[in-house]
C-alpha positions as CSV (number, residue, x, y, z in Angstrom):
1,X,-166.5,217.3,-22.9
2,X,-164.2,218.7,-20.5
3,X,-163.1,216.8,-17.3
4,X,-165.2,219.0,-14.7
5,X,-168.2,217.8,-16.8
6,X,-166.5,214.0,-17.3
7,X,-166.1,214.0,-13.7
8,X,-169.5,215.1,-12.9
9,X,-171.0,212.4,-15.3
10,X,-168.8,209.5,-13.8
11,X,-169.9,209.8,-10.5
12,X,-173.7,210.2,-11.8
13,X,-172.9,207.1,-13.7
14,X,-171.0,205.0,-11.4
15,X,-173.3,205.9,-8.4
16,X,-176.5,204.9,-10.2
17,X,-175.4,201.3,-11.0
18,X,-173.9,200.9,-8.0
19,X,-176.6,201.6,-6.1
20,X,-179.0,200.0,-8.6
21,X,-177.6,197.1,-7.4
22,X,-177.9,197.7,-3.7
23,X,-181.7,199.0,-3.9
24,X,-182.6,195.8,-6.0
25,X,-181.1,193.7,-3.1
26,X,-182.8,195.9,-0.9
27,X,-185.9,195.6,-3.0
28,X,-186.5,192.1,-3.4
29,X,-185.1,191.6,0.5
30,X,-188.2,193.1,1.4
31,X,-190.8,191.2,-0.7
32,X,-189.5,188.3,-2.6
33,X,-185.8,186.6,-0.5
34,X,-188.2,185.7,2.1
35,X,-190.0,183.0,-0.2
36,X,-187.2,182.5,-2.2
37,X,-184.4,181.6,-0.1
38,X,-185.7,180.5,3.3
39,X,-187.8,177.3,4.3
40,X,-191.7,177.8,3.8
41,X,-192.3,176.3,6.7
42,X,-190.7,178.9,9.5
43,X,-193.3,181.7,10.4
44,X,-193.8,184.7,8.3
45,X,-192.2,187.6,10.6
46,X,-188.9,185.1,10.9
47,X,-188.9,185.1,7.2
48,X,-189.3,188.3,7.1
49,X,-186.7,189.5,9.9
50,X,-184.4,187.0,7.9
51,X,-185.0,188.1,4.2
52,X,-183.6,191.9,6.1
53,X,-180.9,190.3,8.1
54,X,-178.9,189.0,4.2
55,X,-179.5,193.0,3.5
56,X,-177.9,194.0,7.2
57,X,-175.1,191.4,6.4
58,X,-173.9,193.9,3.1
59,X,-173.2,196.8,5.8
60,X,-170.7,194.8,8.1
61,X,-167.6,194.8,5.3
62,X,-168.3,198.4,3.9
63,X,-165.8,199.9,6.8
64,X,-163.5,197.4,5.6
65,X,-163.9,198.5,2.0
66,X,-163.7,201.6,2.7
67,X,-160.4,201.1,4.5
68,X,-159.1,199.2,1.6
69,X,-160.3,201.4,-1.2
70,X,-160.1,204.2,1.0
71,X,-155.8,203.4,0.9
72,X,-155.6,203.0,-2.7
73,X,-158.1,205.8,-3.8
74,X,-155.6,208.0,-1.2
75,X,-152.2,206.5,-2.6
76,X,-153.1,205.3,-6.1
77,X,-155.6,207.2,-7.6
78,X,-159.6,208.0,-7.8
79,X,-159.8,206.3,-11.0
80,X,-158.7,202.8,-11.2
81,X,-160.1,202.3,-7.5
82,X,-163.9,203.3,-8.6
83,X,-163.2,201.1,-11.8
84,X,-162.7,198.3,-9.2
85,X,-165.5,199.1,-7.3
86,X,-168.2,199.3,-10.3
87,X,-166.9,195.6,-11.7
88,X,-167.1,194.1,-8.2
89,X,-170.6,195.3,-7.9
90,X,-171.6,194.5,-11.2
91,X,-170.5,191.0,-11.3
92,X,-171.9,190.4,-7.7
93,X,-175.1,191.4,-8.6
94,X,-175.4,189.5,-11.5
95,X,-174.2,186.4,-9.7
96,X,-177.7,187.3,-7.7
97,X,-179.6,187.0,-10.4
98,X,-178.8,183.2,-11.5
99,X,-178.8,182.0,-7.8
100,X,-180.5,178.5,-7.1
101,X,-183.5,178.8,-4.5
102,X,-184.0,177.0,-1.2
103,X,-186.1,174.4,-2.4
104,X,-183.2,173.8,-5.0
105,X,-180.1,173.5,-3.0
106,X,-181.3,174.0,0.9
107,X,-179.3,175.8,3.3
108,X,-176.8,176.6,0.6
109,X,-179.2,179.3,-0.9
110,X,-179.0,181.6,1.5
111,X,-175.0,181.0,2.5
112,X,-174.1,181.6,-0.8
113,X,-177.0,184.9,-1.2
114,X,-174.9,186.3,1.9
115,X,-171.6,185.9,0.7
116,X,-172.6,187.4,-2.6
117,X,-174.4,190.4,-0.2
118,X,-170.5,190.6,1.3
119,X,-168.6,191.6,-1.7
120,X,-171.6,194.0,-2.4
121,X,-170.6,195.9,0.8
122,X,-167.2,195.5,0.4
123,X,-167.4,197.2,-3.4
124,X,-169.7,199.6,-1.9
125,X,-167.5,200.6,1.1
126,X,-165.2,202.0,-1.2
127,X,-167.4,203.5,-4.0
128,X,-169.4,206.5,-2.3
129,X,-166.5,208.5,-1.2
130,X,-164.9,207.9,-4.7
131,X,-167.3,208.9,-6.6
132,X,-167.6,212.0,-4.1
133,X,-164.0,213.5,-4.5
134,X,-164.2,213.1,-8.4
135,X,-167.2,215.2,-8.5
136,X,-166.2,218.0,-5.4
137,X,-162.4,217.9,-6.4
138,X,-163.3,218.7,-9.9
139,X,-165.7,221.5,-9.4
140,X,-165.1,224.8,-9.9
141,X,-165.0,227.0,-6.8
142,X,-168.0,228.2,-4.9
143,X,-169.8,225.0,-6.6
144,X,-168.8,222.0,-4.4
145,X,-172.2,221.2,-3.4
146,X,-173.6,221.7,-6.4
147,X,-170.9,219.0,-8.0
148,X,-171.1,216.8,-4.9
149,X,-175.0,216.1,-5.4
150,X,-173.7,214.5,-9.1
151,X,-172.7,211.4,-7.0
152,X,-175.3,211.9,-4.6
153,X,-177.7,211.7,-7.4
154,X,-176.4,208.1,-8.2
155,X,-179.1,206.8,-5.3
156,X,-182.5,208.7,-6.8
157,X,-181.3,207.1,-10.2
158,X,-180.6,203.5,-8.6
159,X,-183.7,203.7,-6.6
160,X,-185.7,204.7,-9.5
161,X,-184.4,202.4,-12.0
162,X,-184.5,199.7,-9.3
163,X,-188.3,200.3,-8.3
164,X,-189.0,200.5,-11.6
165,X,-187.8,197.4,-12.9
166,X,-189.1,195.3,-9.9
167,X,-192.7,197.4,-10.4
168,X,-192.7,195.9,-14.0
169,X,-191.7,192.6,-12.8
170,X,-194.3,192.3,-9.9
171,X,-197.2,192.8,-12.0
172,X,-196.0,189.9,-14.3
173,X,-196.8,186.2,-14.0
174,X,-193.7,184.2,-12.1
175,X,-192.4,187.1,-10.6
176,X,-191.3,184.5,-7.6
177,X,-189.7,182.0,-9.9
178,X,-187.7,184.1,-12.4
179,X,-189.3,187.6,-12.4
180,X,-187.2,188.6,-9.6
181,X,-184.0,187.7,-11.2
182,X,-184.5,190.1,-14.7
183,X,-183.3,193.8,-12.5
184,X,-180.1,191.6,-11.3
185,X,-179.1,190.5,-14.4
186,X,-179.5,193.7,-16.3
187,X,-176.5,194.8,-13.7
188,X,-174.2,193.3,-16.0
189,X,-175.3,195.9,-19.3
190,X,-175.3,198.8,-16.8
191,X,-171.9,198.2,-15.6
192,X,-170.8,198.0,-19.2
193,X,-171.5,201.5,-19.6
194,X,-170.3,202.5,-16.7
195,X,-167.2,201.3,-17.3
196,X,-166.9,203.2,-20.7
197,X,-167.3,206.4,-18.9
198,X,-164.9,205.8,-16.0
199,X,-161.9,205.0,-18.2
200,X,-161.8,207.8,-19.9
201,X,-161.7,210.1,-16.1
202,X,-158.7,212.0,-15.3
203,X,-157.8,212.8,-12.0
204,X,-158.7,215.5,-9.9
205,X,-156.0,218.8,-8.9
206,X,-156.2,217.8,-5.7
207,X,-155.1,213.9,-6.4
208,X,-152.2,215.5,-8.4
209,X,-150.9,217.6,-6.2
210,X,-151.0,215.4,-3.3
211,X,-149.2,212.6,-5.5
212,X,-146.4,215.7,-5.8
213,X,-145.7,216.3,-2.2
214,X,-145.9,212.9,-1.2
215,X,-143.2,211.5,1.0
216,X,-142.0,208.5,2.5
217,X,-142.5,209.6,5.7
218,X,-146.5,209.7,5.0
219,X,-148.4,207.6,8.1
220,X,-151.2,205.1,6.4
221,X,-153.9,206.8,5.8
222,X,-156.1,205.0,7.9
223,X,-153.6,205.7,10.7
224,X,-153.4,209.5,9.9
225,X,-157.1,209.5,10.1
226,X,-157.9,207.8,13.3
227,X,-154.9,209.9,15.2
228,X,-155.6,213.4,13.9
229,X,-159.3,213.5,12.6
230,X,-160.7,210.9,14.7
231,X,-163.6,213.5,15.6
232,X,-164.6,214.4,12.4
233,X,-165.5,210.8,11.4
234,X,-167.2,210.3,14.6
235,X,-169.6,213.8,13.8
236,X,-170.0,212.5,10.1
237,X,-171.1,209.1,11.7
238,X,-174.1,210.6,13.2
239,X,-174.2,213.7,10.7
240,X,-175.5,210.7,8.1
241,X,-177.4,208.8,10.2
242,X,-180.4,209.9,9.3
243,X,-179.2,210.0,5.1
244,X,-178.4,205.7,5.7
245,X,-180.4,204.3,8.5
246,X,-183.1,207.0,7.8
247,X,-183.8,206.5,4.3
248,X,-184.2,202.8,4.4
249,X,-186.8,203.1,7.3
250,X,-188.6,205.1,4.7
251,X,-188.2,202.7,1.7
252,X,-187.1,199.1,2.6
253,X,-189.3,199.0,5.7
254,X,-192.1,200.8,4.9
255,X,-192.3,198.4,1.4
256,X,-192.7,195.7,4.2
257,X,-194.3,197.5,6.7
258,X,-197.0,198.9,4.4
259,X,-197.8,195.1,2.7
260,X,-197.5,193.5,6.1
261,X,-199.9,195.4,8.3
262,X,-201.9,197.2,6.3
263,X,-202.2,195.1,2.9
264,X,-201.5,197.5,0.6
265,X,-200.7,196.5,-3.0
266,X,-197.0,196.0,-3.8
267,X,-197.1,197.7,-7.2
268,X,-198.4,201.0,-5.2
269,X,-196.2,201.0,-2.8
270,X,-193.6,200.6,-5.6
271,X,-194.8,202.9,-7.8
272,X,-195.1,205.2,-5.1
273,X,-191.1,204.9,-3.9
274,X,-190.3,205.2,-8.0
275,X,-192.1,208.9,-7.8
276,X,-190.5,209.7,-5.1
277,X,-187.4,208.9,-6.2
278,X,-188.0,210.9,-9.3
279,X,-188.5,213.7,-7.3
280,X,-185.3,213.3,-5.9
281,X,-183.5,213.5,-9.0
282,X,-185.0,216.9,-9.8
283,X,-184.7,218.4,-6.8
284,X,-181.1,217.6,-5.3
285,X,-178.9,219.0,-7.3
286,X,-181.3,222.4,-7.3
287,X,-181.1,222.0,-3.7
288,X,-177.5,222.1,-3.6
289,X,-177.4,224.5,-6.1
290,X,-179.0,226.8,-3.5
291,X,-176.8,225.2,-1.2
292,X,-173.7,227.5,-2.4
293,X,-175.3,230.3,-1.4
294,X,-177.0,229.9,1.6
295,X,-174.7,227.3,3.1
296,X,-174.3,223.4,2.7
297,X,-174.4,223.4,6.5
298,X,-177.5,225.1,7.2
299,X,-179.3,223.3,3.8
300,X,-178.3,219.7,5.7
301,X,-180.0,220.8,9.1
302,X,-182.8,222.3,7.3
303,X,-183.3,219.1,5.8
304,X,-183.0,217.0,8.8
305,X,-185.3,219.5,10.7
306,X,-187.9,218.4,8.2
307,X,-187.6,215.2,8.2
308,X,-188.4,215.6,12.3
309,X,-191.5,216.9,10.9
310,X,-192.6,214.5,8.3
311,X,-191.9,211.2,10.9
312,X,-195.4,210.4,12.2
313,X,-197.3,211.6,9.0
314,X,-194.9,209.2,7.0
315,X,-196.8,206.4,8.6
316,X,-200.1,207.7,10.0
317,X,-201.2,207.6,6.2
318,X,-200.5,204.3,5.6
319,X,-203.4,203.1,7.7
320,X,-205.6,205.8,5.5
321,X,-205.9,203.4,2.2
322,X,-205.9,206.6,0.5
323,X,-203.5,206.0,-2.2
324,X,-203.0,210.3,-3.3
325,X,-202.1,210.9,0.8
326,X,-199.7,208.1,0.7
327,X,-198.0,209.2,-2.1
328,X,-198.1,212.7,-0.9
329,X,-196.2,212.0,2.3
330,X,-194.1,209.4,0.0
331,X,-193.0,212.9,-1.8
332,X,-192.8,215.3,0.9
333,X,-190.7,213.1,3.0
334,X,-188.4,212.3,0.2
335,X,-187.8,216.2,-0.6
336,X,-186.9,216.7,2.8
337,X,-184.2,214.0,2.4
338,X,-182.8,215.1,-1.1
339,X,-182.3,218.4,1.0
340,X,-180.3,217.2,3.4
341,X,-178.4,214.1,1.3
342,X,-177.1,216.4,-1.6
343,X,-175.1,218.8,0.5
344,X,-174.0,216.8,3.3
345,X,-171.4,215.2,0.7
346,X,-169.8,218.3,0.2
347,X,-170.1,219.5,4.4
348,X,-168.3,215.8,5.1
349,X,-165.4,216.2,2.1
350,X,-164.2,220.3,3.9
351,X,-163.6,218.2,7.0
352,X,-160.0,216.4,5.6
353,X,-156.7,217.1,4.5
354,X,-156.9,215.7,0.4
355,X,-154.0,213.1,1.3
356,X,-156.7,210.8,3.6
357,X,-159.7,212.6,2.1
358,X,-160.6,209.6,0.5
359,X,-160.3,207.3,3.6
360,X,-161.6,209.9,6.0
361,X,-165.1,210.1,4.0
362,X,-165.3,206.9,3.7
363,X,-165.0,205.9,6.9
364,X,-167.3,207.9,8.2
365,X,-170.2,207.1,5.6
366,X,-169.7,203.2,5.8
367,X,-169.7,203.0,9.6
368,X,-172.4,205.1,9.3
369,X,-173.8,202.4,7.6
370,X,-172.8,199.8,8.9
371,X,-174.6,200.7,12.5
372,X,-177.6,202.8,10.8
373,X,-177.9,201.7,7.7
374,X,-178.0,197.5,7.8
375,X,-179.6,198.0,11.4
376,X,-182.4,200.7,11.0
377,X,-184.7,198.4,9.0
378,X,-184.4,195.5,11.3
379,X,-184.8,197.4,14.6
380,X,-188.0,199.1,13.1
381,X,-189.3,195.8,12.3
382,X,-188.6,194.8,15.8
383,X,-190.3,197.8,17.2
384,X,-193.3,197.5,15.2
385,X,-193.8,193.9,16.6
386,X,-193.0,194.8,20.0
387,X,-195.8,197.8,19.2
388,X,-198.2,195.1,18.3
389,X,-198.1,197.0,14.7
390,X,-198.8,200.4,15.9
391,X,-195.9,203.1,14.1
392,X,-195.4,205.5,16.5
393,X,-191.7,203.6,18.0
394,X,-190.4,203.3,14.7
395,X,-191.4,207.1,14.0
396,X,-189.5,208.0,17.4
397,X,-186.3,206.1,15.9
398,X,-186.7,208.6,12.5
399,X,-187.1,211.8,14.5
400,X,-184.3,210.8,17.2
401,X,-182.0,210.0,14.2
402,X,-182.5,213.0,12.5
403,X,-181.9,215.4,15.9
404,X,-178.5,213.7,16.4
405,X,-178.2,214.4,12.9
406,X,-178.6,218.3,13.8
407,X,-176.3,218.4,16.6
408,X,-173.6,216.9,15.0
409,X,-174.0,218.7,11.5
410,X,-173.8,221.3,13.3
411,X,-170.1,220.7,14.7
412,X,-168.7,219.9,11.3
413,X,-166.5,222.4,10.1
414,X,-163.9,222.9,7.3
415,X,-160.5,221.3,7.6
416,X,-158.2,224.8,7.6
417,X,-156.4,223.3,4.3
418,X,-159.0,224.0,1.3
419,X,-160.1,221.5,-1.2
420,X,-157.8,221.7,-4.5
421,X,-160.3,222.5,-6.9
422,X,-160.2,223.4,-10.7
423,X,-160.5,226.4,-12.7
């Protein structure tokens, strides 16, 4: 196996556990934590808002980790950073998994659940825009996007894989007791693997070359960032709005939304965000492969444009019962988001120089996060209740997300030095 493939593999690797990890928080955040870790006796939408605030927590450190990793992945190396990244998940994630509960400890259960949820963010701050360069830096020209939906691929494979095993868990006995734990602990064999893979990465052209013509005059990346390409992370911030905040309005809070208000069966609903996320995996990297061609730029709007569309009918079936619409809109929805999540990678990586390439993407995707992504779930929650229950607010927030998204896309463009690639 050469290293464009090795490359390509590692970030589809790395990405999948890592966000295994981070959908299974997400996951049991929205059906489970609120039992688990908070008093029984509080009412059920404080639980609820609660169980989502320890997942919002895991998006205030990921700008820090991204500045952090961002530095060494610029200075350093690709390599050893996301090998840092992937045990620091790993082991959090685990540490999830054997947990006491609140009627075991008290208030300690969900202190120590956040701080755990902290080092998540933190490992995840610096992972995505790792795993990003590895697979676009390595690619061969004229298939960046194509490349860059490897690591993008990482979340239909966590999501799936996550889904899954909490699907199989859900329908067993004791799910709230020890069920819950089993997709944590298997984190730990996952990151095994992982691990194996990332060793044996080289790094990219572009890392070489800019470890050659470094000096010691070279500002901090961070600083070099903030003072020359401030604009550029301020467009990506919005450009993934609707690829952060977006997606878990569609997943995390529709899991709650749809058992909440409507009833429906966890296991569908589950089995419904495991198909979709299926789809995803087939889809993207086709997507992006079409992508080259026709533009990662217009590909990204495209898919944000759908995504407008597909906001109301999203929800409106949920009040249907109709298990083959629900899943329909489950699909279309998700398409619509693998067309604009695969390329967008490759659209945010043209905007910097290689030297802060690392800390500029990062940066941009983990603030992102950190004000759409921890955020989006919780204010649609909040809207809902304000709405007595009715969808139509938290449909406004998608489709206002996702036409930012389009302006701002729209203003991206290339950094005038090209992206080192390999032949």
């Amino acid at each position: 196996m050469n290293n464009r493939s090795r490359a390509a593999l590692a970030a589809l690797v790395g990405t999948s556990i890592e966000w295994y990890d981070f959908y299974a928080f997400a996951t049991a955040a929205s059906i489970v934590f609120n039992e688990v870790f908070f008093p029984s006796d509080l009412p059920g939408p404080v639980k609820t808002i609660a169980s989502l605030g320890t997942f919002a927590v895991g998006f205030l450190l990921r700008p820090i980790g991204a500045i952090v990793f961002g530095h060494i992945g610029d200075r350093i190396g690709r390599k050893n950073t996301l090998v840092t990244t992937l045990l620091m998940m790993g082991l959090a994630s685990s540490a999830i998994g054997l947990l006491p509960t609140y009627a075991q400890i008290g208030f300690w259960a969900p202190l120590l659940l956040v701080a755990l949820r902290l080092v998540q963010g933190i490992a995840l701050g610096g992972e995505w825009g790792g795993a990003v360069l590895v697979a676009v830096e390595n690619a061969p020209e004229g298939r960046r996007a194509f490349f860059g939906s490897f690591a993008q691929l990482g979340s239909s494979v966590g999501a799936l894989l996550s889904t899954g095993a909490f699907s199989v868990m859900s329908a067993m006995d004791g799910f709230t007791t020890w069920g819950w734990r089993v997709p944590f602990l298997l984190s730990a064999v996952l990151v095994a693997v992982g691990l194996v893979i990332r060793l044996k990465l080289e790094e990219s052209p572009a890392m070489r070359q800019v470890r050659a013509e470094r000096s010691a005059e070279d500002r901090l990346p961070v600083r070099e960032v903030l003072q020359d390409s401030w604009r550029t992370v301020l467009l990506g911030v919005f450009a993934l709005a609707t690829a952060t905040g977006g997606y878990y309005v569609c997943t995390t809070f529709l899991l709650s939304y749809g058992t909440g208000e409507h009833h429906l069966s966890e296991s569908m609903l589950l089995n419904g965000l495991s198909l979709a996320a299926f789809l995803e995996l087939l889809v993207t990297p086709v997507l992006s492969f079409y992508a080259d061609r026709v533009g990662a730029r217009r590909m990204v709007i495209a898919g944000l444009l759908g995504v407008v569309a597909l906001s109301v009918p999203q929800f409106l079936v949920l009040g249907s019962g109709s298990v083959a619409l629900i899943y329909l809109a489950m699909l279309a929805m998700r398409f619509a988001m693998s067309a604009l999540y695969g390329p967008i990678a490759t659209v945010l990586a043209d905007g910097f120089p290689a030297r802060v390439r690392y800390t500029g993407i990062s940066l941009s995707y983990q603030v992102c996060t950190m004000i759409f992504g921890g955020l989006s779930p919780i204010a649609a929650a909040a809207l809902a209740a304000w709405a007595g229950g009715a969808f139509w607010p938290v449909a406004g927030l998608l489709m206002a997300l996702s036409l930012i998204g389009v302006f701002c896309t729209a203003r991206l463009r290339p950094h005038p030095a090209p992206i080192t690639t390999s032949v």
